[in-house]
gemmi code that builds the backbone of each chain (N, CA, C; Angstrom):
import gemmi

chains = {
    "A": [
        ("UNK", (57.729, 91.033, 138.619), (58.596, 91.466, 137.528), (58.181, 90.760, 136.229)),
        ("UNK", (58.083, 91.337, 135.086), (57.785, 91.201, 133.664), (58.842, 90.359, 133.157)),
        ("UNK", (58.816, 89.085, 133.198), (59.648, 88.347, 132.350), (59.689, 88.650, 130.836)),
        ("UNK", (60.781, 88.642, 129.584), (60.629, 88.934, 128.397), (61.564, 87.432, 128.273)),
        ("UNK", (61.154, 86.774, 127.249), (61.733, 85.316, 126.583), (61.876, 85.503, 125.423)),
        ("UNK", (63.294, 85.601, 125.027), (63.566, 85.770, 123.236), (63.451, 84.862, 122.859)),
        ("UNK", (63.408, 84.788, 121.242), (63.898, 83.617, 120.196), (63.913, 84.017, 119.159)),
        ("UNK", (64.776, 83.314, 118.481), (65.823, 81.958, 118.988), (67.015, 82.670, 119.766)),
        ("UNK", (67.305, 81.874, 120.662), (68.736, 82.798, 121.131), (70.129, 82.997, 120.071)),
        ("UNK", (70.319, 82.711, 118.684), (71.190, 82.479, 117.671), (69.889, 82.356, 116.304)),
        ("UNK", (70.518, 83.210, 115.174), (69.139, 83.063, 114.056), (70.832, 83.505, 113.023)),
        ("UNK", (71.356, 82.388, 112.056), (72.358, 82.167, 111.381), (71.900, 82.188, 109.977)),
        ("UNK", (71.941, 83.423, 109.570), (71.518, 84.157, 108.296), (72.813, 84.591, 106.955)),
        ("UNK", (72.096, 84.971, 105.979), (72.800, 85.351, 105.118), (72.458, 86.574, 105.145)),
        ("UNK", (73.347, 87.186, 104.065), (72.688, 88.697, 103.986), (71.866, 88.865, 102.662)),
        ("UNK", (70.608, 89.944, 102.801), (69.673, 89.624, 101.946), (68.383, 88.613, 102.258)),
        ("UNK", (68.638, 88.102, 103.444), (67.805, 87.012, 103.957), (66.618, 88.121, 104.882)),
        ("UNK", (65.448, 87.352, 105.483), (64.976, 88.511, 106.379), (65.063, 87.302, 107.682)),
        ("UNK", (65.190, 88.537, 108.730), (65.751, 87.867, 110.326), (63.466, 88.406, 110.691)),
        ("UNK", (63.232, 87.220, 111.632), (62.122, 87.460, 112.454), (62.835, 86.817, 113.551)),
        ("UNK", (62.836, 88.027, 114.832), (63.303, 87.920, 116.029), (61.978, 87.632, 116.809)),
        ("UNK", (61.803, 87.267, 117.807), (60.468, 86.841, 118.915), (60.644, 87.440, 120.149)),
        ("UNK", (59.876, 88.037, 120.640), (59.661, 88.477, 122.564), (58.736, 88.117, 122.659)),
        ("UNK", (58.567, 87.295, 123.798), (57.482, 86.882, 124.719), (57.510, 87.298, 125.877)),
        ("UNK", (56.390, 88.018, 126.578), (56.430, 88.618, 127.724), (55.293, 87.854, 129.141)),
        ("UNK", (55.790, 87.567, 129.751), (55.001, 86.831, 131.094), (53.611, 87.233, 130.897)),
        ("UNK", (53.625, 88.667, 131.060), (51.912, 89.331, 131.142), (52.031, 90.410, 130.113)),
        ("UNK", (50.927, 90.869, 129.913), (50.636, 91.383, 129.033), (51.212, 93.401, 129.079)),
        ("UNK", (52.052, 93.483, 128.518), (52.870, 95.203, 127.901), (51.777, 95.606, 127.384)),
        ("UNK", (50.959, 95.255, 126.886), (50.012, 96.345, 126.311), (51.023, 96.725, 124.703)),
        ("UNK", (51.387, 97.943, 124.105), (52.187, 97.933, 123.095), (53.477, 98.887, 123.475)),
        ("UNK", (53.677, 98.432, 124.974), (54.512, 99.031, 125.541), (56.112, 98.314, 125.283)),
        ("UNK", (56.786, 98.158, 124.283), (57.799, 97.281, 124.770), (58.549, 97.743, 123.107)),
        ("UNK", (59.882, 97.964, 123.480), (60.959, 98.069, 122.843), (61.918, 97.306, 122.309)),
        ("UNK", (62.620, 97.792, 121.227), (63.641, 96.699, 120.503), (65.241, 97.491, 120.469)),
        ("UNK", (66.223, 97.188, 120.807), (67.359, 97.606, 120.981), (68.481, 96.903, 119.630)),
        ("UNK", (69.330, 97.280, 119.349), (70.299, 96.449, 118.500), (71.957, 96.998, 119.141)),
        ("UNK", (72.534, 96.137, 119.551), (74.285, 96.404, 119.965), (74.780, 95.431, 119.340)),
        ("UNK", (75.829, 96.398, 119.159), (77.082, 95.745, 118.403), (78.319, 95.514, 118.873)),
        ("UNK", (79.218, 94.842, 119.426), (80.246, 94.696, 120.067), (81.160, 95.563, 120.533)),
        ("UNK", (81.182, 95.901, 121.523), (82.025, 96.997, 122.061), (81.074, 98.322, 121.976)),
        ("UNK", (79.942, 98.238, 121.686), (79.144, 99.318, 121.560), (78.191, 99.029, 122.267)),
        ("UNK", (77.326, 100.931, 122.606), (76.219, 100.636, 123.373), (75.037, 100.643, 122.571)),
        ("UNK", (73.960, 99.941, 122.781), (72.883, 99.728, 122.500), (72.286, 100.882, 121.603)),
        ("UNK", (71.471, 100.951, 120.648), (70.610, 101.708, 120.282), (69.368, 101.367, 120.037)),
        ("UNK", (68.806, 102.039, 119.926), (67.282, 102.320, 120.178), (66.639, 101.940, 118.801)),
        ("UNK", (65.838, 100.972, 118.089), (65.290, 101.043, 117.072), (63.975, 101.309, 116.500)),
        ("UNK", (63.088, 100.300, 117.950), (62.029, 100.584, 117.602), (61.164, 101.239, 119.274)),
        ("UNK", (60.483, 101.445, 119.353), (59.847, 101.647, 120.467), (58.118, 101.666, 120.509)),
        ("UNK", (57.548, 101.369, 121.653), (56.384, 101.192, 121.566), (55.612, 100.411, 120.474)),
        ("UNK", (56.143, 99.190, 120.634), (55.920, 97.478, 119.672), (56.062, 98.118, 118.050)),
        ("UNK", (55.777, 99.562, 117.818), (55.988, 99.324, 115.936), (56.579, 100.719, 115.512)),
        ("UNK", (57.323, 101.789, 116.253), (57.723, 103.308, 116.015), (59.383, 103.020, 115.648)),
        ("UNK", (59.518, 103.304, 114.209), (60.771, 103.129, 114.125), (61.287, 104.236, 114.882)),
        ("UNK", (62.426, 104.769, 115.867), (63.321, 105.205, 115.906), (63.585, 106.616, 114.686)),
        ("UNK", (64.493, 107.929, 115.374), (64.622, 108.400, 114.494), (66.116, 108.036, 113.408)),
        ("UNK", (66.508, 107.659, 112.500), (67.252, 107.654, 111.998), (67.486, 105.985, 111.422)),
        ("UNK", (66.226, 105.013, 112.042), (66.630, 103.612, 111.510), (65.906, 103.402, 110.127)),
        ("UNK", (66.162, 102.710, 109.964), (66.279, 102.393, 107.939), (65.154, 101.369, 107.902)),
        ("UNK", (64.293, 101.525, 106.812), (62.833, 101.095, 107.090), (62.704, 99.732, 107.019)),
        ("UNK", (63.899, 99.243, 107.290), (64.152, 97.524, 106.745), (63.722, 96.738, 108.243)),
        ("UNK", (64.094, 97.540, 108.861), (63.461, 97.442, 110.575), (62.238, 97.280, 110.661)),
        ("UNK", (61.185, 96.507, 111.152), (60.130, 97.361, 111.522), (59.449, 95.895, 112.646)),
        ("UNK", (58.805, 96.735, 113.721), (58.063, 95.996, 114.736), (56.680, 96.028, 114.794)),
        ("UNK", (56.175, 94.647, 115.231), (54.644, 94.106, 115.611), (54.407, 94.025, 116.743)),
        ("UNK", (53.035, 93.754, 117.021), (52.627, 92.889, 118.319), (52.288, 93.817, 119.078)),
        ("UNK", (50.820, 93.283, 119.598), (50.878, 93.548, 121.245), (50.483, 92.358, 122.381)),
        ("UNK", (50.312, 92.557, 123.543), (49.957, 92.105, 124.521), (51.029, 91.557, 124.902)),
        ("UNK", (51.501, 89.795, 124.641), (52.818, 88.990, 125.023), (53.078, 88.908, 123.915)),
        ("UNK", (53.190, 89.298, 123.214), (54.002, 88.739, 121.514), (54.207, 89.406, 120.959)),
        ("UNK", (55.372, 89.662, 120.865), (55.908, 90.859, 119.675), (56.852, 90.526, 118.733)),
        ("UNK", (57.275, 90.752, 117.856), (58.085, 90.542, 116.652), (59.138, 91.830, 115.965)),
        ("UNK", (60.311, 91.544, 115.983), (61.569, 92.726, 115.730), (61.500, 92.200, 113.845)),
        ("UNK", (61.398, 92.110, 112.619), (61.571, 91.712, 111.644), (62.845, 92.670, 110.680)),
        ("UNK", (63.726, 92.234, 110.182), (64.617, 92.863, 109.505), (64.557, 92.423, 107.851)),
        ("UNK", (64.013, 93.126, 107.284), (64.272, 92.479, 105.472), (65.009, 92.969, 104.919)),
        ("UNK", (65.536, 91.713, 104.242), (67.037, 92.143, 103.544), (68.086, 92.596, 104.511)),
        ("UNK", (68.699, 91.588, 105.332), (70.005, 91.664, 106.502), (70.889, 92.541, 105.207)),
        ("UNK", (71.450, 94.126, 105.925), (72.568, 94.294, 105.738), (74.072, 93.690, 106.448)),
        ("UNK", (75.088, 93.549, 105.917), (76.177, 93.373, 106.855), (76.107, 93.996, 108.035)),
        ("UNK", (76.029, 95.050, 108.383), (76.047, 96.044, 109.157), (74.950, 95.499, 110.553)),
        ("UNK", (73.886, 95.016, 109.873), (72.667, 94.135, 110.761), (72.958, 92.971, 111.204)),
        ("UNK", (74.130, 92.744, 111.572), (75.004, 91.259, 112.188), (74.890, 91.955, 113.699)),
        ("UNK", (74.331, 91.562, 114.706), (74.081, 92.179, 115.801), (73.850, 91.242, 117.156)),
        ("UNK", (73.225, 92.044, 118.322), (72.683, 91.346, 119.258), (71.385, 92.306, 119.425)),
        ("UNK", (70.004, 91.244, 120.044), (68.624, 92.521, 119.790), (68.436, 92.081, 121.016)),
        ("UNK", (67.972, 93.079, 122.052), (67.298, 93.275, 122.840), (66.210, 93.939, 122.722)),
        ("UNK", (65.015, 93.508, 123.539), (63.896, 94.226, 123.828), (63.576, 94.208, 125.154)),
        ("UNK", (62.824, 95.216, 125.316), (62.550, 95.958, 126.373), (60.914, 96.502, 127.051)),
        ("UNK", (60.460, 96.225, 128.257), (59.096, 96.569, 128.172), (59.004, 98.211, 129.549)),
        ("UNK", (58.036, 98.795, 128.700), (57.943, 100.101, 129.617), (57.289, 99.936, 130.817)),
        ("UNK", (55.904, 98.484, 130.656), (54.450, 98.952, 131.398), (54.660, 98.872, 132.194)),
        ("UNK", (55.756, 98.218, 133.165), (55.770, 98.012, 134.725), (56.909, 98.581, 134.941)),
        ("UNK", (57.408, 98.413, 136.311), (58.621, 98.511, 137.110), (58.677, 97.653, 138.026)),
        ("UNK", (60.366, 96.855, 137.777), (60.989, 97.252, 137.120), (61.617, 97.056, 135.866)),
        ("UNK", (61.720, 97.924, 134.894), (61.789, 97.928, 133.419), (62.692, 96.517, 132.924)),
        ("UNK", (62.484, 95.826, 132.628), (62.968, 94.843, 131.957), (63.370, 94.945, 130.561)),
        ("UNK", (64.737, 93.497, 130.453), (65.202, 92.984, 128.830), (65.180, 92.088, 128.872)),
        ("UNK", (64.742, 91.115, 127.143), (65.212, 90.522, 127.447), (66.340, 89.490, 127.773)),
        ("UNK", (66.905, 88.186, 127.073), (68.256, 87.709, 127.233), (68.846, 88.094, 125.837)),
        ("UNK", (68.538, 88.377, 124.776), (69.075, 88.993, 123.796), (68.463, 87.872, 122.476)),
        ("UNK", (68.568, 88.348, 121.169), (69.251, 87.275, 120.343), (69.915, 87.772, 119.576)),
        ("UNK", (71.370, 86.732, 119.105), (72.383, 87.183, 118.318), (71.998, 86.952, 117.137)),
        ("UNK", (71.927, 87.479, 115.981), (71.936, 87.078, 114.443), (73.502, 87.293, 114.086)),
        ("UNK", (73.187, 86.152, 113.763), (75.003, 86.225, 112.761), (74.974, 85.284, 111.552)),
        ("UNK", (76.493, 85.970, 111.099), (76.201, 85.775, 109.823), (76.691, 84.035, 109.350)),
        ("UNK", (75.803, 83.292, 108.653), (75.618, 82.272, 108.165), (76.827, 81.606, 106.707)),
    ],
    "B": [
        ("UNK", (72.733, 117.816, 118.926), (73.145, 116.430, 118.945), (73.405, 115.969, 120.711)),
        ("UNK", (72.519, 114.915, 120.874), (72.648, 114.436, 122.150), (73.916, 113.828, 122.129)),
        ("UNK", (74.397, 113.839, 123.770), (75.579, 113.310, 123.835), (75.567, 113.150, 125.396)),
        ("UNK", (75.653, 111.925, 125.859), (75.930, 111.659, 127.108), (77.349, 111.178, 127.472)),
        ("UNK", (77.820, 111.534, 128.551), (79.536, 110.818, 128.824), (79.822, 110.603, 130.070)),
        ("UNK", (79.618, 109.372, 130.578), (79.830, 108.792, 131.698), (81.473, 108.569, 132.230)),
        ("UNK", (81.755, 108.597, 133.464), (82.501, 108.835, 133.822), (82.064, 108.077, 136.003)),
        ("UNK", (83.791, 107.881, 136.536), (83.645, 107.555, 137.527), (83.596, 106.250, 138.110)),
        ("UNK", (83.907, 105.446, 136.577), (84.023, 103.941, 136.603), (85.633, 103.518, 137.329)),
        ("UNK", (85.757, 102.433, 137.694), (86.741, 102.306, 138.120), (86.788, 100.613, 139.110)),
        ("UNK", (88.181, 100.314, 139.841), (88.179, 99.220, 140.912), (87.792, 99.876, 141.876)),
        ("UNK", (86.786, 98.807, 142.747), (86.321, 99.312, 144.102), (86.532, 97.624, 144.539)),
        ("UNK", (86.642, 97.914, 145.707), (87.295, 96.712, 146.492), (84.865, 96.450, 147.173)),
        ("UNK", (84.839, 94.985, 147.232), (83.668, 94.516, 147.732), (83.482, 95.613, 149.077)),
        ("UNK", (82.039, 96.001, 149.090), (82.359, 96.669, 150.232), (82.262, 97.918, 150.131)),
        ("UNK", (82.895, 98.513, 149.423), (83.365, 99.829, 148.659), (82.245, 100.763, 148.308)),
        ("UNK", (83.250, 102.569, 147.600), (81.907, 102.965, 147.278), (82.093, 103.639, 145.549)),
        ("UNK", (81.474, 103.902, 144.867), (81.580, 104.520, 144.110), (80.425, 105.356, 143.214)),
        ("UNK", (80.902, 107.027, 143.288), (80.104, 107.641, 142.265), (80.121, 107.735, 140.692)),
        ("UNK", (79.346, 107.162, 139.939), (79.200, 107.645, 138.642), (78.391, 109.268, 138.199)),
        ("UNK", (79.283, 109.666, 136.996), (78.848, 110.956, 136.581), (78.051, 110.678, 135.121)),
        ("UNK", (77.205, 111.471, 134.866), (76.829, 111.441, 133.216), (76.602, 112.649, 133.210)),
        ("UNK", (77.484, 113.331, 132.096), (77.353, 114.782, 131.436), (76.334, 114.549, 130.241)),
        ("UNK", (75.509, 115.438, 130.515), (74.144, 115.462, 129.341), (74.681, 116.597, 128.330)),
        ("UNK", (74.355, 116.615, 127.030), (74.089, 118.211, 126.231), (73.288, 117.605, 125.105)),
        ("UNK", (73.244, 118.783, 124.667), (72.392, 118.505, 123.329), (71.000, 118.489, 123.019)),
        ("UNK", (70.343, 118.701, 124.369), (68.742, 118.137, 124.628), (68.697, 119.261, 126.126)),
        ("UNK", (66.934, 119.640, 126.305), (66.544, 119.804, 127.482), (66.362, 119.099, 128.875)),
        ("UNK", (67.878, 119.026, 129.283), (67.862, 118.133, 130.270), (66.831, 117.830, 131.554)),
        ("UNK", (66.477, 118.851, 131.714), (65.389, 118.728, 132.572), (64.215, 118.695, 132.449)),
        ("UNK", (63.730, 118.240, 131.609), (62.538, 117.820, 131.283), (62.469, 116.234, 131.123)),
        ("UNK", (63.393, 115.675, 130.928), (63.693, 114.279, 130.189), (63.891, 113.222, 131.559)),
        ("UNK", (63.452, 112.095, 131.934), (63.551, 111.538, 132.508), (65.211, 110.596, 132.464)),
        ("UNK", (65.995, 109.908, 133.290), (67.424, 109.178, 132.918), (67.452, 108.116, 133.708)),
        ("UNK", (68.520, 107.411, 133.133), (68.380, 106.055, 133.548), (70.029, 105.521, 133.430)),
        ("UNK", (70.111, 104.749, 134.755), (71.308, 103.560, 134.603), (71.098, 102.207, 134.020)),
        ("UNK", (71.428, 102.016, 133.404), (71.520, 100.305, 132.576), (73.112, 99.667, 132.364)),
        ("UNK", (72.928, 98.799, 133.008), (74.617, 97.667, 133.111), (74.376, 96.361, 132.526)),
        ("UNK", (75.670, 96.218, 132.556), (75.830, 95.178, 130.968), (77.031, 94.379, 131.974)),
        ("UNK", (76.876, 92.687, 132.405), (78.168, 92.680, 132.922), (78.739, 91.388, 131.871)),
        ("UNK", (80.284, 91.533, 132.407), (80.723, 90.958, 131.417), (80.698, 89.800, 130.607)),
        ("UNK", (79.882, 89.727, 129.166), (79.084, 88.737, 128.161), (78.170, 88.682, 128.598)),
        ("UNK", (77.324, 89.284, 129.180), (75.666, 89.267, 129.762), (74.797, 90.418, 128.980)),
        ("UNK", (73.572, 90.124, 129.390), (72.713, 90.866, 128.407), (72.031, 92.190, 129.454)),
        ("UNK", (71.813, 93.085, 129.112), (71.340, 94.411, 129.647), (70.309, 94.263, 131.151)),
        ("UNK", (71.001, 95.073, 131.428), (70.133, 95.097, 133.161), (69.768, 96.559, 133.323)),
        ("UNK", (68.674, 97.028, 133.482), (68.139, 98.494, 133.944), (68.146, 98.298, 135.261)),
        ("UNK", (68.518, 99.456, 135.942), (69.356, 99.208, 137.193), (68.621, 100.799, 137.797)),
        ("UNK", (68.572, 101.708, 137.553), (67.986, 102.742, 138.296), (67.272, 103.888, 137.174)),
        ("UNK", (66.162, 104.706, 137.553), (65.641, 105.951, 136.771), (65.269, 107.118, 137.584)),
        ("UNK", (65.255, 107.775, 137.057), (64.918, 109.512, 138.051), (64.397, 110.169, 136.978)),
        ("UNK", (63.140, 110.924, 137.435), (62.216, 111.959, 136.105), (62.787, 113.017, 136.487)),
        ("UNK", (62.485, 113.997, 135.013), (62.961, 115.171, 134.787), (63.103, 116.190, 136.324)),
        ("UNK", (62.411, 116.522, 137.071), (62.489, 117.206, 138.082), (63.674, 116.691, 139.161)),
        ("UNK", (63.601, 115.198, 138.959), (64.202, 114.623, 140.314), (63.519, 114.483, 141.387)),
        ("UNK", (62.409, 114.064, 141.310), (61.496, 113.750, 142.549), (61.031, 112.290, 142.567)),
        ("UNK", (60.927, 111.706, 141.639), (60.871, 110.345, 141.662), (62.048, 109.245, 141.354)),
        ("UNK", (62.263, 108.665, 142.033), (62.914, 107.156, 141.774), (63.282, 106.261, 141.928)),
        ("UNK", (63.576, 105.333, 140.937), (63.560, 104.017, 140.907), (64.255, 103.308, 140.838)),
        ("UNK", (64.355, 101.983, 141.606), (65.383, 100.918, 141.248), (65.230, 99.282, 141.277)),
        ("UNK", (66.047, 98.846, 140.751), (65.552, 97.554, 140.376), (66.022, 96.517, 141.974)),
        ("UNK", (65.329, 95.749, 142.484), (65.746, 95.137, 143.728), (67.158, 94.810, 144.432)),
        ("UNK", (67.853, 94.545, 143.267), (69.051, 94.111, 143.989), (69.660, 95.232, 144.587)),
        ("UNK", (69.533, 96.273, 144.076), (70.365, 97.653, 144.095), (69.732, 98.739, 145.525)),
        ("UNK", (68.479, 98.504, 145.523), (67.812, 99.245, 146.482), (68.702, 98.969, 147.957)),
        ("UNK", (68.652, 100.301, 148.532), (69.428, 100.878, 149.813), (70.904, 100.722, 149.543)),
        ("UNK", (70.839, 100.530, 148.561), (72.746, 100.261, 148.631), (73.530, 101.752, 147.401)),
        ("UNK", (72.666, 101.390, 146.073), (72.282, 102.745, 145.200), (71.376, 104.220, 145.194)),
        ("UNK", (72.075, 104.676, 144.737), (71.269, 106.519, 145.046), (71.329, 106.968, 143.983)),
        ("UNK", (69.839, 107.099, 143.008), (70.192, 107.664, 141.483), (69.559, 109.361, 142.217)),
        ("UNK", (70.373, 110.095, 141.426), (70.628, 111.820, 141.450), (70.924, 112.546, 140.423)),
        ("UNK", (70.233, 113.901, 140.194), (70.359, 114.907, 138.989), (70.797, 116.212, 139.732)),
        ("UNK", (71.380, 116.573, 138.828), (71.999, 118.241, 138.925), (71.514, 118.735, 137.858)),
        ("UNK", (70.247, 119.564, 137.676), (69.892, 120.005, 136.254), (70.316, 121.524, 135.949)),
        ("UNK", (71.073, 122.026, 136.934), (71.625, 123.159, 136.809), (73.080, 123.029, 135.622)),
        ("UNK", (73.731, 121.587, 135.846), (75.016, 121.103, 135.412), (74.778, 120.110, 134.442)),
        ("UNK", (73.265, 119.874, 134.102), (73.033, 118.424, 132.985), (73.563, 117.564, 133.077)),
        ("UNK", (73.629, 116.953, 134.832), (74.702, 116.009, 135.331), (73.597, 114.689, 135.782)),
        ("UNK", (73.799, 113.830, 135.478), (72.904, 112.745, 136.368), (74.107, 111.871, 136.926)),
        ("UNK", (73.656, 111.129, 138.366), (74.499, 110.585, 139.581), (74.013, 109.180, 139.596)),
        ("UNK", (74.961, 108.631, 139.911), (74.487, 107.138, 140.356), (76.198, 106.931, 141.622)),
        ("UNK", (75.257, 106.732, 143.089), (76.041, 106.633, 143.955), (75.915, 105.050, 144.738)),
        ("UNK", (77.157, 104.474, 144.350), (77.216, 103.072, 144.313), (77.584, 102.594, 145.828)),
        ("UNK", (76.957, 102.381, 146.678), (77.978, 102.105, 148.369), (77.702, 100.294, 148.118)),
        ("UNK", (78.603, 99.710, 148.942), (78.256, 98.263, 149.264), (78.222, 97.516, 148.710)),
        ("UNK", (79.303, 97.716, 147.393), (79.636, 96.736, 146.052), (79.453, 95.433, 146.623)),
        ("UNK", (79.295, 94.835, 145.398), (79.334, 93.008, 145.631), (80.302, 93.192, 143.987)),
        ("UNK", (80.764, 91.620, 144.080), (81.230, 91.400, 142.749), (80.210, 91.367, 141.971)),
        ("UNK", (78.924, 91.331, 141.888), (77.776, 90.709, 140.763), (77.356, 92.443, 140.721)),
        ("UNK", (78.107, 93.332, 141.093), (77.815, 94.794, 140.418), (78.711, 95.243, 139.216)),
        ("UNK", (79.796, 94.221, 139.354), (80.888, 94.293, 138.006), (79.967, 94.496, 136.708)),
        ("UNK", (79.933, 95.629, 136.131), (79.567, 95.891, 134.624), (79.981, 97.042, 134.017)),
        ("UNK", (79.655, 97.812, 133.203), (79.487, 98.916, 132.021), (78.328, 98.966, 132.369)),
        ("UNK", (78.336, 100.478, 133.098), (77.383, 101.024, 133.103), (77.145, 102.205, 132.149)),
        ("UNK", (75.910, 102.042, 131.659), (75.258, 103.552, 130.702), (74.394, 104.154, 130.948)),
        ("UNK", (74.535, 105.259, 130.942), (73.534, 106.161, 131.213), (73.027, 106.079, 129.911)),
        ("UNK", (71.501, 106.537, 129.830), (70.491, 106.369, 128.605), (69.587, 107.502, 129.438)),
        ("UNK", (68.628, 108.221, 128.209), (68.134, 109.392, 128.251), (66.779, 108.235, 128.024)),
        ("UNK", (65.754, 108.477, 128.589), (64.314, 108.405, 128.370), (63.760, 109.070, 127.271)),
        ("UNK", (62.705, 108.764, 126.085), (62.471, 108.520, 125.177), (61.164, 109.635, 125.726)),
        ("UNK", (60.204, 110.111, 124.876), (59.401, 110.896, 125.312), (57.847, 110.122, 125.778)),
        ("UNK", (57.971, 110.199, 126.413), (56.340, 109.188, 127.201), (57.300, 108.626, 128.147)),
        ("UNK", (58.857, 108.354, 128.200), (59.000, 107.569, 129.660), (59.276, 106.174, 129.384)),
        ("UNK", (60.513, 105.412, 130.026), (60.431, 104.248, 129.822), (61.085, 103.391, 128.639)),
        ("UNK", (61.493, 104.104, 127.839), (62.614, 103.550, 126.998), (63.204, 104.434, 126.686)),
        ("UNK", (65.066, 103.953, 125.670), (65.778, 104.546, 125.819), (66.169, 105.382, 124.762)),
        ("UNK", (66.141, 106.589, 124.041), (66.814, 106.711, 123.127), (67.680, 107.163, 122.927)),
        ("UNK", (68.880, 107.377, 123.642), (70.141, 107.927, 123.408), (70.829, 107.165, 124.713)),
        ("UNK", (72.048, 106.612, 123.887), (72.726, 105.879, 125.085), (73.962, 106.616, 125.273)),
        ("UNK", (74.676, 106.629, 126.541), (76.024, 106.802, 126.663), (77.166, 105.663, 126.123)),
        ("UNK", (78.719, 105.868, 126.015), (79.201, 104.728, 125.639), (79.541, 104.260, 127.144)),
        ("UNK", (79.404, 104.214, 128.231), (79.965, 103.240, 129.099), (80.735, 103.494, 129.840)),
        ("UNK", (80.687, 102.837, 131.250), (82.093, 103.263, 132.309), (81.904, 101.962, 132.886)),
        ("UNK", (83.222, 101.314, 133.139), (83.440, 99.837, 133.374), (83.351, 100.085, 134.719)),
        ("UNK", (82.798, 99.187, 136.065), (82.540, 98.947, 136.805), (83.205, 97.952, 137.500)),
        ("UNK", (84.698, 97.470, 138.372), (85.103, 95.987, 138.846), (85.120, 96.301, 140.303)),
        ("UNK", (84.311, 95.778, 140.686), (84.354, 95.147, 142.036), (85.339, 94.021, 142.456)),
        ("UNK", (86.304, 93.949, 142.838), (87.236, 92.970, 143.579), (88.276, 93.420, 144.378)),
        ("UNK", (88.715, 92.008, 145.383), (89.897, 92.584, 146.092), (90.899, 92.044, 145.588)),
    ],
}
model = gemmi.Model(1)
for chain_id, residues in chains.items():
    chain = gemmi.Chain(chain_id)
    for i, (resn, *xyz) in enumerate(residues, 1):
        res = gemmi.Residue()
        res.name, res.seqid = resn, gemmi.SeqId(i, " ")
        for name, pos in zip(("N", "CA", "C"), xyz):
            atom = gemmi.Atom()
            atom.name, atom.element = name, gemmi.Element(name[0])
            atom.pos, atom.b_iso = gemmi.Position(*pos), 0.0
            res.add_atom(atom)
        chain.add_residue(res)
    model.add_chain(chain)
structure = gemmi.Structure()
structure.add_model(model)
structure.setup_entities()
């Protein structure tokens, strides 16, 4: 199984600030691996997919890097609204893995 | 507009059994691969079972195997998740999520059907 290791598990921002989230993956996804954002009491959505494809409908402030074990979720300019929890996600194996999350909140 | 709506959540005593429903629209259901993903309570996302568009393949994540049965009705845009042999560590919100095109991630989630296992 594909371990994924976030960081930081907490990233205590302002808004207007830019958030760089981290996944590290055991072995290598290839540019197989996804970024999720939930919001409390809500389910997950989909932002980026396949390490750098925004999503249809996310706002270009989003955008993802990386391949092999290292990937990067980056947000510029935190809206309020971007106070969240991020998960990512890898396709190349089974079974599909996340990882423990990280929360950005607000500072 | 996609729209998934899960249903079938509920108390099941350890032991127990329970079916989940997800009503699909909005999209060509049968072509699209689906997936269970649970969330238990203050924990971070668990993918838990998938089935491709036809229904001939699928998958599940270890803990769940022989105990879970993921299933499609593509006549009804229905996908199944049949739960026998609860433990408490199956307690979550479960969502159904639609597969993304290539397979393997999610882009449309359901909102959730709470899951408690106890006696």
């Amino acid at each position: 199984e594909i371990v994924l290791t976030q960081s930081p598990a907490t990233l205590s921002l302002s808004p207007g600030e830019r958030a760089t989230l981290s996944c590290r993956a055991s072995q290598s996804v290839s540019s197989y691996l996804a970024w999720y954002q939930q919001k409390p009491g809500q389910a997950p959505r989909l932002l980026i997919y396949d390490a750098s494809n925004r999503a249809t409908g996310i706002p270009a402030r989003f955008s993802g890097s990386g391949s092999g074990t290292d990937f990067t979720l980056t947000i510029n300019s935190l809206e309020p609204e971007d106070f969240a929890v991020y998960y990512c996600q890898q396709r190349s194996n089974w079974p599909r893995t996340f990882g423990q999350g990280t929360k950005v909140e607000i500072k | 507009e996609v729209q998934l709506l899960e249903s079938g959540g509920g108390l099941a005593q350890p032991g127990g059994s329970l079916r989940l429903s997800c009503a699909a629209s909005g999209f060509t259901f049968n072509i699209y691969g689906m997936n269970w993903v649970r969330q238990a309570p203050g924990k971070g996302l668990e993918w838990v079972s998938a089935l491709n568009g036809p229904g001939r393949n699928t998958y599940y994540t270890d803990s769940v195997k022989g105990r879970f049965t993921i299933s499609r009705d593509n006549s009804k845009n229905t996908l199944y998740l049949q739960m026998n042999s609860l433990r408490a560590e199956d307690t979550a919100v479960y969502y159904c999520a639609k597969s993304g095109t290539g397979g393997g991630f999610f882009d449309f989630w359901g909102q959730g059907t709470l899951v408690t296992v106890s006696s």
